[in-house]
Structures are given as C-alpha cells and as structure tokens.
C-alpha distance (Angstrom), angle and dihedral (degrees) to the residues before:
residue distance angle dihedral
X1 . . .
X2 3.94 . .
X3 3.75 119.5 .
X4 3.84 111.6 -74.6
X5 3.62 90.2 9.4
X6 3.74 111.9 154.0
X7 3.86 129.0 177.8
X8 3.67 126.2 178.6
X9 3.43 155.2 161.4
X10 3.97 131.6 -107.4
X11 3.86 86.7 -81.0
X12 3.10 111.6 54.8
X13 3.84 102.6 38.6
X14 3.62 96.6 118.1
X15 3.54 91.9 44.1
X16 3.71 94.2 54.8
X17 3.65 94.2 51.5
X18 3.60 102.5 47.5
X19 4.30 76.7 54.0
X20 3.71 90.2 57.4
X21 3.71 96.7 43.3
X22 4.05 87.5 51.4
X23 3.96 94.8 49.9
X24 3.48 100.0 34.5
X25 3.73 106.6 22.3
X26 3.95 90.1 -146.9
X27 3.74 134.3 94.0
X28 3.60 118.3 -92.2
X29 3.80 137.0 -132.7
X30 3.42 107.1 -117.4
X31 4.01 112.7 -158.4
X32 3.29 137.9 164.5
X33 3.71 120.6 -85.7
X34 3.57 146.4 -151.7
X35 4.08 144.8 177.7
X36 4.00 83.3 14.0
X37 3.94 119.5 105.5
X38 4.08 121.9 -141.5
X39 3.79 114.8 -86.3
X40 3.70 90.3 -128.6
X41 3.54 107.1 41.5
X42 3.61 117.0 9.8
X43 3.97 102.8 -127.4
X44 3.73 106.5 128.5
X45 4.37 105.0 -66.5
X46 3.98 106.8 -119.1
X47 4.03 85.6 -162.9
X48 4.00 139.4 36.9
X49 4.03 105.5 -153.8
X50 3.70 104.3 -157.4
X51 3.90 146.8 163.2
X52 4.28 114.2 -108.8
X53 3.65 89.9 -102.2
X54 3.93 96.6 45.4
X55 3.86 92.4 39.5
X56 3.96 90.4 70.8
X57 3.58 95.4 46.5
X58 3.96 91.2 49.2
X59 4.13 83.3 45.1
X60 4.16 89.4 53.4
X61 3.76 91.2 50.2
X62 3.52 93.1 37.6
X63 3.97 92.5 60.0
C-alpha cells in the first residue's frame, strides 16, 4: 500500500481522512474500491483515499 494510502469502509470514512490529512497534509482522492479491506477494521473497504499519483496505481491494481 502506497504512502498515505487509506481504504475503508462506510465507518470509518471520517476517520480515514482525518489519517490522510495528518500523514500527508493534502487532500485525498477518494475512489471507489474493491478486493481491499478497511485499514481500521478489516470488513471489506467501500473507498481507497489516495494522493493523484497513488490513486492510479491503486486504479491499475484495482482493474
């Protein structure tokens, strides 16, 4: 998982981008995500919250 790279479920959304905004101190992309499981709690993540250049990598392995 790319630097800063966050996914998550419906729950923990807000938790995953106040995260990102801490580490990277940018907004993220937020996408769509699937196969992956939430960074917090491992139920299946409903979003991958990525920078530009990590957010195409994610999309490639995504795909």
């Amino acid at each position: 998982m790319p630097k800063g790279t966050k996914y998550c479920c419906e729950e923990h959304v807000d938790m995953a981008f106040d995260d990102f905004l801490l580490e990277t101190e940018t907004f993220p992309y937020m996408e769509k995500s699937s196969n992956q499981q939430c960074s917090y709690c491992m139920k299946p993540a409903k979003y991958v919250l990525a920078t530009e250049d990590s957010s195409r990598d994610v999309n490639i392995k995504n795909h």
